[in-house]
C-alpha positions as CSV (number, residue, x, y, z in Angstrom):
1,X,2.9,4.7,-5.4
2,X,2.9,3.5,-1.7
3,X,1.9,0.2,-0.8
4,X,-0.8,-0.8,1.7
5,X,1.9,-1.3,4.1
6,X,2.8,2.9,4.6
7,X,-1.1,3.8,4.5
8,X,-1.7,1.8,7.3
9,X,1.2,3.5,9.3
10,X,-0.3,6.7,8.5
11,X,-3.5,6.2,9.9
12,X,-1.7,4.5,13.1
13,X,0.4,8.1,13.3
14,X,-2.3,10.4,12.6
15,X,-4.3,8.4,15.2
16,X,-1.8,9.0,17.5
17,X,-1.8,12.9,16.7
18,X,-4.6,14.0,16.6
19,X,-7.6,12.0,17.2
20,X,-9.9,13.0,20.0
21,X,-9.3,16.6,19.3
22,X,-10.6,20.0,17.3
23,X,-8.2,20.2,14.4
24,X,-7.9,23.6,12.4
25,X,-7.7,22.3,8.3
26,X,-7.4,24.6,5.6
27,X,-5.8,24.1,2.1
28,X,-3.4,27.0,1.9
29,X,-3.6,26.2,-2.2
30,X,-7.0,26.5,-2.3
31,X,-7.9,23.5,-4.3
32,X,-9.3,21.4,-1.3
33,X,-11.1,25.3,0.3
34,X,-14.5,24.0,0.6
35,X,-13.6,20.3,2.0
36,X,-11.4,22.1,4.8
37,X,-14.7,24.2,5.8
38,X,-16.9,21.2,5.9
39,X,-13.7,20.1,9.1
40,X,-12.1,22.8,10.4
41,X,-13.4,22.8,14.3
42,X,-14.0,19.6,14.3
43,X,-13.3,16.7,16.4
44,X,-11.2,14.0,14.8
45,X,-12.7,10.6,15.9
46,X,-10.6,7.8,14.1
47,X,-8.6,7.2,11.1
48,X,-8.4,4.1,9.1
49,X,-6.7,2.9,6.3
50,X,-8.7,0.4,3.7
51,X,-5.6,-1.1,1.0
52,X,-4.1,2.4,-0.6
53,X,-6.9,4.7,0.8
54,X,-6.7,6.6,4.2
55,X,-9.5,7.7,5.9
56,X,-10.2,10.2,8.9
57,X,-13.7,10.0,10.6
58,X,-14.5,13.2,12.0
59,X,-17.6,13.9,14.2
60,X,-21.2,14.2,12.3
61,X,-20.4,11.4,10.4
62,X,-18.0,13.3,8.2
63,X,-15.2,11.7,6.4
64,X,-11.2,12.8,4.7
65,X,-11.0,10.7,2.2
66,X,-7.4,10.5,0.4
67,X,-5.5,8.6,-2.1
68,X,-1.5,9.8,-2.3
69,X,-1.4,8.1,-5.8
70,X,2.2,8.6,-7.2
71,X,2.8,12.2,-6.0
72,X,1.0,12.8,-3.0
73,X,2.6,12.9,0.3
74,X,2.1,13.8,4.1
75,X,4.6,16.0,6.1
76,X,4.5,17.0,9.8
77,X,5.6,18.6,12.4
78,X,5.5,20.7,15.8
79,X,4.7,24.4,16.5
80,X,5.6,26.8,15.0
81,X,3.7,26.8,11.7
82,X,6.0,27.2,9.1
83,X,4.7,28.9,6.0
84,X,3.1,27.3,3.4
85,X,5.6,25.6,1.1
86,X,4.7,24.3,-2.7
87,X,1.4,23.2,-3.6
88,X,-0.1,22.0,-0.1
89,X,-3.6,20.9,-0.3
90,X,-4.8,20.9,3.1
91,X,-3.4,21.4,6.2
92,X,-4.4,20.3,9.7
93,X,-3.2,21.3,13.0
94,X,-4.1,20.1,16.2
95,X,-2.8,21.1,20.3
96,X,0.8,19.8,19.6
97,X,1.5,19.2,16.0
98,X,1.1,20.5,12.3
99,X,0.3,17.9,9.4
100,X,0.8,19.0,5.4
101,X,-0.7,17.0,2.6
102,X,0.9,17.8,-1.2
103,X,0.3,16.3,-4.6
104,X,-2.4,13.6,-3.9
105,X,-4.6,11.9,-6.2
106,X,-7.5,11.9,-4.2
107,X,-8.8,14.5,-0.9
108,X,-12.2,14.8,-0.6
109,X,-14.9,15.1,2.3
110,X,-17.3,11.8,2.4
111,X,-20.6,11.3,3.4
112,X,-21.6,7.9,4.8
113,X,-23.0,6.0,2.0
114,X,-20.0,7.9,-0.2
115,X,-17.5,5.3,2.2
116,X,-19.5,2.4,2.0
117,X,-19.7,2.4,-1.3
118,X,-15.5,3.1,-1.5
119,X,-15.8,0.0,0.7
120,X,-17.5,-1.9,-1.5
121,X,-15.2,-1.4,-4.5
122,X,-12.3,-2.3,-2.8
123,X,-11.0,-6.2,-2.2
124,X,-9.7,-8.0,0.7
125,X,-6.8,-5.9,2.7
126,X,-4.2,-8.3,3.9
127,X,-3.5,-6.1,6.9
128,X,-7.2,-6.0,8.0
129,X,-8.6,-8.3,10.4
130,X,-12.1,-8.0,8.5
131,X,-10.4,-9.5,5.3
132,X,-12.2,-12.2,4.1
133,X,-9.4,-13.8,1.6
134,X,-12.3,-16.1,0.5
135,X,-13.9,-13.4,-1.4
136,X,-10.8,-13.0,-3.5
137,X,-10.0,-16.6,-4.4
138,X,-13.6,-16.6,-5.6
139,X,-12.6,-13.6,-7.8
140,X,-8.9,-15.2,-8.5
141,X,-10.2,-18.5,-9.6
142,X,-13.1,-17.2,-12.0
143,X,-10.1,-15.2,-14.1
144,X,-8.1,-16.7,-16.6
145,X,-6.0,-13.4,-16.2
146,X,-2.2,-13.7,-14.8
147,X,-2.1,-14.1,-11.3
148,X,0.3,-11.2,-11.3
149,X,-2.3,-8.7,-12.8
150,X,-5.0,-9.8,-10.4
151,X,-2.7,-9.3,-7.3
152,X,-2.4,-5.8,-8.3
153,X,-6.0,-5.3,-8.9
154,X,-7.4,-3.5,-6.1
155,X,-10.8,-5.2,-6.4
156,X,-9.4,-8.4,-5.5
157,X,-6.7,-7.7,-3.3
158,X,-6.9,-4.2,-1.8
159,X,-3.1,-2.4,-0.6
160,X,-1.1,-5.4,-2.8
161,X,1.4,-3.2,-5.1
162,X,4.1,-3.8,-7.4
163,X,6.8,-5.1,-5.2
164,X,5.1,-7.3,-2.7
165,X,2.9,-8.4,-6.1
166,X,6.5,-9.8,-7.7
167,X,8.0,-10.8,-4.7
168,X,5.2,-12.6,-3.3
169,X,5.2,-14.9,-6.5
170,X,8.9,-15.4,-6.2
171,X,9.0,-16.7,-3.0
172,X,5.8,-19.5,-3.7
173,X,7.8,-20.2,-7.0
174,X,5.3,-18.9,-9.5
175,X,5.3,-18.1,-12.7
176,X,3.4,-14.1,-12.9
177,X,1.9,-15.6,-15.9
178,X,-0.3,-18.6,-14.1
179,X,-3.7,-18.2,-14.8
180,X,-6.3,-17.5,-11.9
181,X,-7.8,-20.5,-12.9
182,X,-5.1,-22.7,-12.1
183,X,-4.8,-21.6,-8.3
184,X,-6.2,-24.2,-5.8
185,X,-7.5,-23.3,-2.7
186,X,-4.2,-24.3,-0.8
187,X,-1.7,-22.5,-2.6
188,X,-4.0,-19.0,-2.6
189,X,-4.6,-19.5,1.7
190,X,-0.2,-19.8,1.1
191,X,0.4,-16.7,-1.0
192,X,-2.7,-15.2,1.4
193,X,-0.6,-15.8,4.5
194,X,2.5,-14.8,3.2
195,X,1.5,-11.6,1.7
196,X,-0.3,-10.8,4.9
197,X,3.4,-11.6,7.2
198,X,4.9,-9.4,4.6
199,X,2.9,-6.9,4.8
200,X,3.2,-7.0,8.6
201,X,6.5,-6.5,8.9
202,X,6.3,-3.6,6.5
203,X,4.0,-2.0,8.7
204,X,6.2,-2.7,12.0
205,X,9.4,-1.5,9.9
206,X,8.4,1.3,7.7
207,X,10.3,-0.5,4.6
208,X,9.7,-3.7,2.2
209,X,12.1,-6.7,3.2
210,X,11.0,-10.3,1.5
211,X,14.4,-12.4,1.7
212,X,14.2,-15.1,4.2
213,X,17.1,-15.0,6.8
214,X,19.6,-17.0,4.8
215,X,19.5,-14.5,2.0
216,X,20.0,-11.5,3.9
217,X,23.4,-9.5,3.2
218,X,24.9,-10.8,6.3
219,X,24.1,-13.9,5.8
220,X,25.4,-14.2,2.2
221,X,28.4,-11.5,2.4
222,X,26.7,-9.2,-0.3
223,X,26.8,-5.6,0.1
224,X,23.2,-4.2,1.0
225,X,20.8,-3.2,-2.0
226,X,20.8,0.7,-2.5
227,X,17.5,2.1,-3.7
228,X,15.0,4.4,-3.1
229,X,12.4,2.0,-1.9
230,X,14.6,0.2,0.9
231,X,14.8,-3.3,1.5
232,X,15.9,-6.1,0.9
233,X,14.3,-8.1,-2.1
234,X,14.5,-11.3,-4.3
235,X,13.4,-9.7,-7.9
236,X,11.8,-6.3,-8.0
237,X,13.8,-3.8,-9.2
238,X,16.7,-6.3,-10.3
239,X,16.6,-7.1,-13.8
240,X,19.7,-8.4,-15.0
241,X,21.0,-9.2,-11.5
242,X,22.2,-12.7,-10.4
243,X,19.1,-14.6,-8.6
244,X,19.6,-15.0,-5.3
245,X,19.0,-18.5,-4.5
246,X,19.8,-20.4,-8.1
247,X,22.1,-17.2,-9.5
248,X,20.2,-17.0,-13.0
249,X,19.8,-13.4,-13.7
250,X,16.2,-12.0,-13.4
251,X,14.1,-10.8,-16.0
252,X,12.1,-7.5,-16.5
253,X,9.1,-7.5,-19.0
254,X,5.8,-5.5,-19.0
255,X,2.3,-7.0,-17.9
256,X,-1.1,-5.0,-17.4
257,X,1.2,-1.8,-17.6
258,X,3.5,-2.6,-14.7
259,X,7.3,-3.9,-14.8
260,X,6.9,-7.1,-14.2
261,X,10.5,-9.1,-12.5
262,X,10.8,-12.7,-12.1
263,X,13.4,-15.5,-12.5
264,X,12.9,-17.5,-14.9
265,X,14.5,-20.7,-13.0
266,X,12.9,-20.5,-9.3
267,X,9.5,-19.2,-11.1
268,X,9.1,-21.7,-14.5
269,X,5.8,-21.6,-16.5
270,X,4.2,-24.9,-16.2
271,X,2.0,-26.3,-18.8
């Protein structure tokens, strides 16, 4: 599922695109027929991303709400339309470009109070300025669940997934399995600011990368990771590999349904 980080460079590019102009949408599969009529002629206003949710405000107070969840994704391109390929949901074109949306979880047409209240449900976005991390430490602190499962929950910390969830714990040296309760005030404005820079940089390079610069490939002589999601990374996705700042090899286990990676050395439970 994409992270906060890639939503937020959608809404930047579909900004760029097509905002300030009549767009033509239509759902060549047929599912999303009814949305598309509520926007087709319409001016495109803004866009906005809110954690893993991407929003386009359309004139009349009319919003696209999606959610890619695990299959959904966003091609584009110029004129000429190709034809329709697999299962695309809607389609928007604008004066210079084409945009295709297949496999999401979630494309619907909002009315106002329907966004405030997908607002509302939603926790503190790192790469919003409007973030209040207060609100989540409140939540974080109440919880005696594993800090690693209340990273990931959306209510808390909205646009946090799976890999900047295990990475960000590696690099403050915690355990997944502390408790909420056992954060301070200090150490969550830490992991705040940290997941926040992350998430930054994901934003400005359209990939995940969490070593520091001493534990880059270059740096350490090490032939770059190879995998799907890009990046490099201390512990997601590298079970059973060396650490890469003590060399223990890191473990994979399962926590609130995810794969949870950590090292057992750099990232000891503490009583």
């Amino acid at each position: 599922m994409p992270e906060g980080h890639t939503i937020h460079r959608l809404a930047t590019r579909h900004r760029e695109l097509f905002a300030g102009h009549p767009v033509t949408v239509s759902s060549p599969q047929g599912r999303f027929a009814s949305g598309a009529a509520l926007l087709d002629g319409r001016v495109l206003r803004d866009t906005e991303a809110y954690g893993k949710h991407l929003l386009h405000h359309y004139e009349d107070d009319r919003t696209l709400h999606v959610h890619l969840g695990l299959y959904g994704k966003f091609t584009e391109g110029e004129p000429p339309l190709p034809d329709p390929v697999g299962q695309v949901r809607m389609r928007m074109t604008g004066p210079a470009h084409w945009l295709d949306l297949r496999g999401p979880t979630a494309c619907e047409v909002l009315e106002p109070p329907a966004v405030e209240l997908l607002r509302a449900r939603l926790g503190a976005d790192p790469l919003r300025d409007d973030a209040d991390p207060a609100v989540a430490y409140t939540r974080i602190r109440s919880s005696t669940k594993p800090l690693f499962a209340l990273l990931l929950d959306q209510s808390i910390v909205a646009g946090c997934g799976l890999i900047y969830a295990n990475e960000v714990l590696f690099r403050a040296g915690l355990s997944p399995l502390t408790p909420g309760i056992r954060i301070d005030r200090e150490l969550w404005a830490a992991l705040w600011d940290d997941l926040r820079a992350l998430m930054k940089e994901g934003v400005a390079r359209g990939r995940i990368d969490t070593v520091h610069t001493h534990h880059t490939p270059e740096a350490m002589s090490r032939a770059p990771r190879v995998d799907r999601h890009g990046g490099e990374v201390y512990v997601y996705r590298r079970a059973g590999q060396p650490c890469l700042v003590c060399g223990t090899a890191v473990s994979l286990g399962p926590l609130a349904g995810r794969n949870l990676y950590w090292c057992p050395a750099c990232q000891p439970a503490r009583k």
